[in-house]
C-alpha positions, -999 to 999 in steps of 0.1 A, spaced: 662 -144 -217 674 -111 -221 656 -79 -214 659 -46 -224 651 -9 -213 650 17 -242 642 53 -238 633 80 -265 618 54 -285 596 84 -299 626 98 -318 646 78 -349 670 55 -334 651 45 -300 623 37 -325 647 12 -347 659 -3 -316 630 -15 -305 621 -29 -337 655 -46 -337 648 -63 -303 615 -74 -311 629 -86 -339 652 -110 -325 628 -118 -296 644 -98 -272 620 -89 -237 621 -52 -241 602 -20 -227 601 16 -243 598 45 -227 589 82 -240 578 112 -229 541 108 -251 513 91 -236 498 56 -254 482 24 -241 509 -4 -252 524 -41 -232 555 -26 -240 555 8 -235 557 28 -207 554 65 -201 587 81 -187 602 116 -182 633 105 -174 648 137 -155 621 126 -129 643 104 -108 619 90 -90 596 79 -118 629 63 -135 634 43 -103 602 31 -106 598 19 -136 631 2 -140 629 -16 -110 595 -26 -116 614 -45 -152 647 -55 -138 662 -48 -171 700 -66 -179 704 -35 -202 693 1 -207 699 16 -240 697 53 -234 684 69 -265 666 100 -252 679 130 -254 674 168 -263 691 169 -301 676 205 -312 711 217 -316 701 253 -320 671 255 -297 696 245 -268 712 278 -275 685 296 -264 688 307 -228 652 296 -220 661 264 -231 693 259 -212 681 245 -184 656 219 -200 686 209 -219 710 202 -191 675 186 -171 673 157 -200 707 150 -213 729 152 -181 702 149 -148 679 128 -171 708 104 -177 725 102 -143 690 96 -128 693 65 -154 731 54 -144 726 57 -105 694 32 -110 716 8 -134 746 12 -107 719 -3 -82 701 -29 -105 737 -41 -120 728 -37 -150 749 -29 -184 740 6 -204 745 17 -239 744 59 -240 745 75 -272 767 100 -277 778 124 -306 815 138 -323 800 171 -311 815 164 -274 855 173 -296 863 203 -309 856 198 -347 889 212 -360 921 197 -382 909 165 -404 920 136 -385 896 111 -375 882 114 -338 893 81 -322 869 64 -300 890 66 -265 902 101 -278 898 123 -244 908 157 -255 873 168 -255 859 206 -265 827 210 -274 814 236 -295 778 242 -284 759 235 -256 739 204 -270 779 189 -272 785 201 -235 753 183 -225 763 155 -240 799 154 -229 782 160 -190 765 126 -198 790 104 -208 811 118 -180 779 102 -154 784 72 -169 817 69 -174 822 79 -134 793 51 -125 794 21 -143 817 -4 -152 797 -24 -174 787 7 -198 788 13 -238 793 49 -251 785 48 -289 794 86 -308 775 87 -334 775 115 -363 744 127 -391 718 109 -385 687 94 -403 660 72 -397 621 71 -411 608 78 -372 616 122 -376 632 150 -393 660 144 -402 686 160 -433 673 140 -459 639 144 -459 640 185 -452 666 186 -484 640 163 -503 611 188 -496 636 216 -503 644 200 -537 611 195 -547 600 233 -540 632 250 -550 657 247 -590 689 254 -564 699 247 -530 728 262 -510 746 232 -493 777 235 -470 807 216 -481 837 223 -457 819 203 -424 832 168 -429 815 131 -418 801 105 -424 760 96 -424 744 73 -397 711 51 -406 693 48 -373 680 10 -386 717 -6 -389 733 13 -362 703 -8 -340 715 -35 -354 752 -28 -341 738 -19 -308 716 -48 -300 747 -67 -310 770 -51 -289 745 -52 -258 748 -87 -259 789 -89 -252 805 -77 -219 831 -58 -247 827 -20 -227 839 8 -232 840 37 -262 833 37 -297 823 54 -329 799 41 -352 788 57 -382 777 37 -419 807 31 -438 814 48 -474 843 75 -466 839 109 -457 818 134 -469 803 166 -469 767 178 -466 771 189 -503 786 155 -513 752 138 -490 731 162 -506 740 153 -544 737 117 -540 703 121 -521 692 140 -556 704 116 -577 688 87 -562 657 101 -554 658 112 -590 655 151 -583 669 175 -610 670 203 -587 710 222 -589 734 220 -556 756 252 -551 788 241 -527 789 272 -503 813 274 -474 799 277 -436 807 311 -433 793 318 -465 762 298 -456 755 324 -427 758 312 -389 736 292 -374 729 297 -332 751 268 -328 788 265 -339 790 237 -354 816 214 -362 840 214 -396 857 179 -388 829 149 -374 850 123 -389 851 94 -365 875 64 -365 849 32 -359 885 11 -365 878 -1 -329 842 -16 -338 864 -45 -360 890 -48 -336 861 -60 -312 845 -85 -335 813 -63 -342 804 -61 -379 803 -25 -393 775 -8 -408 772 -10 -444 783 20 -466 762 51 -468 751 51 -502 733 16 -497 717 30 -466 702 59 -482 694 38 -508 675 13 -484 662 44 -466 645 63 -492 626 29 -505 613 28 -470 606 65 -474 585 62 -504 566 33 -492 553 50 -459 543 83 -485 515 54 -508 
């Protein structure tokens, strides 16, 4: 039997995850930063390396799947943030690959198109190494994959792009409650991608834990590419909200603290080429993902 250690399973995906691997009957243990009294839970600040030691040697996990990580793209920015950035996404996640060097055991880390630069409009392709990143959340991130990569042999790096998932905030549900408060919204339409729903991408990487196929790839729902405008219509329509979407450019839009990147289309052509099955196409995830919405809201 399989078992599994997942951390951040207070934020959207590490939450699916573990719902995916109990699902299947997977042994697993989640970790987070908040205290709570649960079998399978376990209280972990992972840029403690001592406390990470401990508690994975105490499960002997086959896997990790690193989900934790500091994703407030402008708050990492700030100068007083910089170093509690840099403490969880690159110290936090060597502390994790030295102790999964040790134990032997494989590791997923999730990763983001933000580590390239976000220019021209060809797909990023999963072993692309002609990294740049933008911001400092994408230099963070880069940092990790680079402790892995240097580590392990037996490690998964998954880029993933726009994500959503019913466990946080997330683009959907802030342009919902815009919608419903506001006639017109300003969206961006020149930054290019494609949308990622936290509950199938779990589904990919539960899959994918259980081969020995490592390396890099990009996973994203399926669907084409889009643009926040394009997302943000189709969110309207199906949640049946009248409210008017303006197109605006970025630099009409006004900066944000972070730059942030114009092309995140990623080639997941190497997901198929492996044998896993690729996430279903956005629309039907978002159209999944708001039922789920509007049952938590009655």
């Amino acid at each position: 039997m399989m078992k599994v250690f997942v951390t951040g399973v207070g934020g959207q995906l590490g939450y699916d995850v573990m719902n995916e691997l109990k699902k299947r009957g997977i042994d697993c243990v989640g970790s987070d930063l908040i205290e709570k009294s649960d079998g399978d839970y376990v209280q972990l600040d992972i840029t403690d390396k001592f406390a990470v030691e401990k508690a994975l040697r105490k499960m002997k996990p086959d896997a990790v799947i690193h989900c934790a990580a500091w994703t407030a793209v402008d708050a990492a920015e700030d100068e007083e943030n910089k170093a509690k950035v840099y403490a969880v996404n690159v110290i936090g996640t060597r502390n994790i690959v030295e102790v999964c060097k040790r134990l032997d055991c494989k590791m997923i880390y999730i990763s983001t198109d933000y580590v390239f630069n976000g220019q021209g409009a060809e797909p990023w392709k999963a072993d692309c190494k002609e990294f740049a990143p933008l911001n400092y959340y994408g230099q963070t991130k880069l940092e990790g994959e680079m402790a892995v990569a240097e580590l392990l042999e037996k490690f998964f790096i998954v880029r993933i792009a726009w994500v959503f998932g019913l466990n946080g905030n997330n683009f959907i549900k802030t342009m919902i409650n815009v919608g419903k408060k506001y006639d017109t919204v300003r969206v961006v339409n020149d930054q290019i991608g494609t949308p990622t729903y936290t509950y199938d991408l779990a589904r990919l990487l539960v899959d994918m834990v259980e081969t020995e196929k490592y390396g890099y790839y990009h996973a994203t729902n399926e669907g084409g590419y889009i643009s926040w405008y394009d997302f943000c219509c189709e969110i309207y329509r199906q949640y049946g909200l009248d409210t008017k979407v303006i197109p605006v450019s970025t630099a009409e839009y006004g900066l944000s603290k972070a730059t942030r990147p114009f092309n995140s289309r990623l080639d997941k052509s190497k997901l198929i080429a492996n044998g896993f099955e690729p996430l279903p196409i956005w629309q039907n995830a978002l159209s999944r993902f708001l039922a789920e919405l509007k049952n938590e809201q009655f």
